[in-house]
PADRENGU-316177 format. One record per residue: x, y, z of N, C-alpha, C, O in turn. Coordinates in nm, 2 decimals, padded with zeros to 4 digits, always signed. Example, Ala and Ser with C-alpha at 12.3 -4.5 7.8 and 13.67 -1.06 7.14 Angstrom:
BEGIN
+01.32, -00.57, +00.78, +01.23, -00.45, +00.78, +01.32, -00.33, +00.78, +01.42, -00.33, +00.85
+01.28, -00.22, +00.71, +01.37, -00.11, +00.71, +01.29, +00.00, +00.79, +01.34, +00.11, +00.80
REM end
This chain:
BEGIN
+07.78, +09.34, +05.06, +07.79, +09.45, +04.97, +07.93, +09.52, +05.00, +07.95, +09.59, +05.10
+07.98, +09.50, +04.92, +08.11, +09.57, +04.94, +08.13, +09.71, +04.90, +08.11, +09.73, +04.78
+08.17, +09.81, +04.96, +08.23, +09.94, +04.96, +08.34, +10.00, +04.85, +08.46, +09.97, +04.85
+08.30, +10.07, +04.80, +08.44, +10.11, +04.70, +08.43, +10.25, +04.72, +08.33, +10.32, +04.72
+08.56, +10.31, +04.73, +08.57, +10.45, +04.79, +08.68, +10.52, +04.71, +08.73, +10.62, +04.76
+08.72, +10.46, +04.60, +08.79, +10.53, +04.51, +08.74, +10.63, +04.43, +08.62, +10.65, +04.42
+08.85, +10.71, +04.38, +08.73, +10.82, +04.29, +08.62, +10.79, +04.21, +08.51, +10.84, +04.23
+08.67, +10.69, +04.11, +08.59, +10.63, +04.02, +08.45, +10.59, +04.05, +08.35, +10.58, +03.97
+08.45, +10.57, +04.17, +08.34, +10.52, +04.21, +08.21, +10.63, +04.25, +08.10, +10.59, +04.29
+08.27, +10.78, +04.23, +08.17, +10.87, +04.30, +08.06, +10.89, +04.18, +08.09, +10.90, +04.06
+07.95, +10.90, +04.21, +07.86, +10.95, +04.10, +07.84, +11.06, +04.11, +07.92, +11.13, +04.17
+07.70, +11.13, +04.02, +07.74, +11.26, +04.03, +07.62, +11.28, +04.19, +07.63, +11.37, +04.27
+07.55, +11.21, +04.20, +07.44, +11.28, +04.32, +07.57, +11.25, +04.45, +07.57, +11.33, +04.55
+07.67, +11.14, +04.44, +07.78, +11.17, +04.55, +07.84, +11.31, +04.53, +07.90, +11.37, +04.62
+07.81, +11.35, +04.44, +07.94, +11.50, +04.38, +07.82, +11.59, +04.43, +07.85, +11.63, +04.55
+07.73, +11.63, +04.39, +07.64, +11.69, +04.48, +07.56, +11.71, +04.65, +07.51, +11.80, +04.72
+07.58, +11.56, +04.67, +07.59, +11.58, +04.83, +07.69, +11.61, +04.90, +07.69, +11.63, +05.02
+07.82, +11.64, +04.79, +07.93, +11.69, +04.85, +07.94, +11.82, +04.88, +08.00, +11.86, +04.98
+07.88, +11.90, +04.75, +07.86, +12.00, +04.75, +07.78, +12.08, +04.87, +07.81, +12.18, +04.94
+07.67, +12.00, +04.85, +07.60, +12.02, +04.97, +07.67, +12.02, +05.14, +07.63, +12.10, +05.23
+07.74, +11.93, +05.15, +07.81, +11.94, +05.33, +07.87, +12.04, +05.33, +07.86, +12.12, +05.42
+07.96, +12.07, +05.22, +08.08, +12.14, +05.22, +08.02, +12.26, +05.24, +08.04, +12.33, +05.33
+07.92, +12.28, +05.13, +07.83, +12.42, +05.19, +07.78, +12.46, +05.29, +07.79, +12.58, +05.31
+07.68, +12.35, +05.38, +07.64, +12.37, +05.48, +07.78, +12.43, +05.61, +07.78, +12.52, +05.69
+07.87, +12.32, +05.58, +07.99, +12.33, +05.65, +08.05, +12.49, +05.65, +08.07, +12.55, +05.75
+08.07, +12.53, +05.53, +08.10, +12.69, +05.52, +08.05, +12.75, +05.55, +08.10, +12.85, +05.58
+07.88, +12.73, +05.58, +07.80, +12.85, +05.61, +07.77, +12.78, +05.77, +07.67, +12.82, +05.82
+07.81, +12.71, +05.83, +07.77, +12.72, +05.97, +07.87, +12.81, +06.04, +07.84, +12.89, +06.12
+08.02, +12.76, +05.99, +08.17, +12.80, +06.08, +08.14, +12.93, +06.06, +08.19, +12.99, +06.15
+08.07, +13.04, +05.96, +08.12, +13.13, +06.04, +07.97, +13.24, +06.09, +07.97, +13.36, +06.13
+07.85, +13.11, +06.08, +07.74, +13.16, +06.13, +07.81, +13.19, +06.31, +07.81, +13.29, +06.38
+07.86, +13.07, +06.33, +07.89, +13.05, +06.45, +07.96, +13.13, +06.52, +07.93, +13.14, +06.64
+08.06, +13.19, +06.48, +08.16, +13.27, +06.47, +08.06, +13.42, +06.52, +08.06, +13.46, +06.63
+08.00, +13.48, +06.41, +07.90, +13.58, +06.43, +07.78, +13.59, +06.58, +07.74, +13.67, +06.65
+07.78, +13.40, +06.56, +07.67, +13.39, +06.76, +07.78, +13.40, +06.83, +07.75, +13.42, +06.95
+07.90, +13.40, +06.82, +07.96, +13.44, +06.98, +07.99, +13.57, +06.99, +08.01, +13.62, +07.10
+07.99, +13.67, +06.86, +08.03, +13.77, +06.90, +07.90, +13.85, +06.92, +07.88, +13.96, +06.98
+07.81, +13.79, +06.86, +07.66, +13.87, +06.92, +07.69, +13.83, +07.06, +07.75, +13.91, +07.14
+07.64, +13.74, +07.08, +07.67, +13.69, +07.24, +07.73, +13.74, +07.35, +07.69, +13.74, +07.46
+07.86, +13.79, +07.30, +07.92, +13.84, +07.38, +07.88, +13.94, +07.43, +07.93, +13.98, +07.54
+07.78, +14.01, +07.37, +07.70, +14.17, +07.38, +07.57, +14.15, +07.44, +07.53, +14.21, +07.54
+07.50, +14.06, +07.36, +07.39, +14.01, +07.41, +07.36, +13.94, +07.52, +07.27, +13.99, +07.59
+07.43, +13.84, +07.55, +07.40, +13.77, +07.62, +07.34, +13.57, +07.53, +07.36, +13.52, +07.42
+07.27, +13.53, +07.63, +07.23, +13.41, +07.58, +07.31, +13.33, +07.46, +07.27, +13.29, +07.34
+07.41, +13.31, +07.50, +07.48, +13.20, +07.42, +07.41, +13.09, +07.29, +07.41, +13.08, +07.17
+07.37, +13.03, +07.41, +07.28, +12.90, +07.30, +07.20, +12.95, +07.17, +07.20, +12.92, +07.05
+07.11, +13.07, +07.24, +07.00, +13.09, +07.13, +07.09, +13.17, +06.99, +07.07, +13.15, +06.87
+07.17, +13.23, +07.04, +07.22, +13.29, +06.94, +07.29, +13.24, +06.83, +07.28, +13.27, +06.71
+07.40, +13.13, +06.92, +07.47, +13.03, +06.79, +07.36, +12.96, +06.72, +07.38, +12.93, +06.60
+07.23, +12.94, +06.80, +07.14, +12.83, +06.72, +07.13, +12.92, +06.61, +07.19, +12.88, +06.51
+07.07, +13.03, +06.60, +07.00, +13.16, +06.54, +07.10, +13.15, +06.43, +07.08, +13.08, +06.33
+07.21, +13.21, +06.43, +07.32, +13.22, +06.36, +07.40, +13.12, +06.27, +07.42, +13.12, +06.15
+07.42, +13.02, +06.37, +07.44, +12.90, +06.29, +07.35, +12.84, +06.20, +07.38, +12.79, +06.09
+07.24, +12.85, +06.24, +07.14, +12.80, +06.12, +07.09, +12.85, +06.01, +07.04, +12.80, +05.91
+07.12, +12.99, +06.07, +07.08, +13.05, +05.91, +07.21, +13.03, +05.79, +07.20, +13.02, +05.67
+07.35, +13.02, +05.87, +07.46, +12.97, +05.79, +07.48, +12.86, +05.71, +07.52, +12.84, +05.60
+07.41, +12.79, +05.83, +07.36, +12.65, +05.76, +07.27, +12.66, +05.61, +07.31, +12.62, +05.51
+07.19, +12.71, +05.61, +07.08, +12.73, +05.50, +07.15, +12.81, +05.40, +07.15, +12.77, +05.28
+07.19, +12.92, +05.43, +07.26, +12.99, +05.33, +07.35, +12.94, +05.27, +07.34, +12.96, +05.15
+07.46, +12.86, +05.31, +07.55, +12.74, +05.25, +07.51, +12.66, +05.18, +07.57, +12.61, +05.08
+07.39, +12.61, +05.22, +07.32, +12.51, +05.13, +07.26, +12.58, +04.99, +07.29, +12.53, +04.88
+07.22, +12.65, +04.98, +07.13, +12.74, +04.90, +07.25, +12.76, +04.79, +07.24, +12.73, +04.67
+07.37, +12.83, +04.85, +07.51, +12.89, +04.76, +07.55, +12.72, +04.74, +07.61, +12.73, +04.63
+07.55, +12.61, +04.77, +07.61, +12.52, +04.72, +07.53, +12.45, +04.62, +07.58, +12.38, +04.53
+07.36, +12.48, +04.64, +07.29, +12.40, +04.51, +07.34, +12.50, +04.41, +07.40, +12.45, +04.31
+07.32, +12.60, +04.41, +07.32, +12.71, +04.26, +07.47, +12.69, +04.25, +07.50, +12.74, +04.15
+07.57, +12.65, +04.30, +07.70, +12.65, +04.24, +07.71, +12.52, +04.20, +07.82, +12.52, +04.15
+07.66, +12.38, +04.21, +07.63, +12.30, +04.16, +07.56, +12.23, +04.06, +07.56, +12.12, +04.01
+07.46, +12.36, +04.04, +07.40, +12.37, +03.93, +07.44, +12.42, +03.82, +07.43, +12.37, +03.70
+07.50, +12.52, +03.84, +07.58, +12.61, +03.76, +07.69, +12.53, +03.72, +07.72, +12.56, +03.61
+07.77, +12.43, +03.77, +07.89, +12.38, +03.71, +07.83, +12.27, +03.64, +07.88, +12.25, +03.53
+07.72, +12.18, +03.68, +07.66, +12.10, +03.59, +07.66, +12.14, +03.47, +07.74, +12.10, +03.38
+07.56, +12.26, +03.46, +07.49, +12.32, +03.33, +07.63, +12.39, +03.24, +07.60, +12.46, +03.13
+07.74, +12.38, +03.27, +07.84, +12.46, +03.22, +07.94, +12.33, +03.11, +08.00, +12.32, +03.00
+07.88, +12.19, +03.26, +07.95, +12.07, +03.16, +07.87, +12.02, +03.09, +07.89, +11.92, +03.01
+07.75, +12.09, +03.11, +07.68, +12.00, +02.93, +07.69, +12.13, +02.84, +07.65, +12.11, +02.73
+07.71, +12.22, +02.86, +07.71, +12.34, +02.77, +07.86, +12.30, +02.67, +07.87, +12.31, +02.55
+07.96, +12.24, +02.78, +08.08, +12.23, +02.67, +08.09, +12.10, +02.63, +08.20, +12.06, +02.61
+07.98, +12.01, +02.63, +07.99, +11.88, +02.55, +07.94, +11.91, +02.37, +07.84, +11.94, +02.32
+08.03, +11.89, +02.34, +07.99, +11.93, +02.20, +07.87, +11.89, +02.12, +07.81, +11.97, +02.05
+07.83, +11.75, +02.15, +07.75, +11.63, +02.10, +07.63, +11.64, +02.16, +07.53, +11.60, +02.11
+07.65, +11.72, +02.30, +07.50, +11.73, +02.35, +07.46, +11.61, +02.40, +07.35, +11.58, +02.42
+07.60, +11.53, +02.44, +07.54, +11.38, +02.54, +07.56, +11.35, +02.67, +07.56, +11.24, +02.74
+07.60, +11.54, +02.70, +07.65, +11.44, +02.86, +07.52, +11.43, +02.96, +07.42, +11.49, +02.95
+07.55, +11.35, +03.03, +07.45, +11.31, +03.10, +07.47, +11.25, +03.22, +07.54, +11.15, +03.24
+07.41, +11.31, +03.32, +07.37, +11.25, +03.48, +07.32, +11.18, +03.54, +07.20, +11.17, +03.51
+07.35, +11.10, +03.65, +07.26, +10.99, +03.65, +07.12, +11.11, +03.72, +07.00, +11.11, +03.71
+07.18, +11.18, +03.78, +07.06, +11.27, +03.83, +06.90, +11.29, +03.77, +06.79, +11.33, +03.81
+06.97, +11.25, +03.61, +06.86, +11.26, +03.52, +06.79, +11.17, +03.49, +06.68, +11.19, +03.44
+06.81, +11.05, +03.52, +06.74, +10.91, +03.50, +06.80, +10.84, +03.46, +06.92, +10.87, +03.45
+06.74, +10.70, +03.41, +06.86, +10.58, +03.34, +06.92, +10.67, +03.20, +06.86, +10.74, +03.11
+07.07, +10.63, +03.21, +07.10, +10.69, +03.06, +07.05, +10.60, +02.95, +07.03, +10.48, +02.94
+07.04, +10.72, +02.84, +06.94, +10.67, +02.70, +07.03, +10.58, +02.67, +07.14, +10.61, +02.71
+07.02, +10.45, +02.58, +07.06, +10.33, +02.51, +07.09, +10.38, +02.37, +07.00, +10.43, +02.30
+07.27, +10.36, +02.33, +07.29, +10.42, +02.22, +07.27, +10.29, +02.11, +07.28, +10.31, +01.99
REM end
């Protein structure tokens, strides 16, 4: 099976698991950020980045589904014909 990693090749659930890292990604860096400076007061390092970082994690995810939903629903809103469609949605209809 060969690999193709050009644009062309992304679908849309690749475009939304993108969304998804990137979000998670946004919301850990500066969960983490927040557990060291608790930490620094608090004490217990580990528990805190965990604490911190993970809620970043989840919150990132959460802001990255609804902003990927939102930009979906915006590109079938401006399809005029009312045919765009995802594979997210199932096999496309046979014209």
């Amino acid at each position: 099976m060969s690999t193709d990693f050009s644009s062309a090749a992304k679908t849309p659930q690749d475009q939304e698991f993108t969304y998804y890292a990137v979000g998670m990604l946004a919301g850990a860096v500066p969960g983490i950020v927040v557990g060291f400076v608790v930490a620094a007061f608090a004490g217990h390092v580990a528990m805190w980045l965990s604490v911190f970082g993970g809620l970043g994690i989840i919150v990132g995810l959460v802001l990255a589904a609804v902003l990927f939903r939102r930009r979906r629903a915006a590109a079938r809103a401006a399809d005029p014909s009312g045919t765009a469609h995802d594979a997210a949605d199932g096999p496309a209809p046979r014209a």
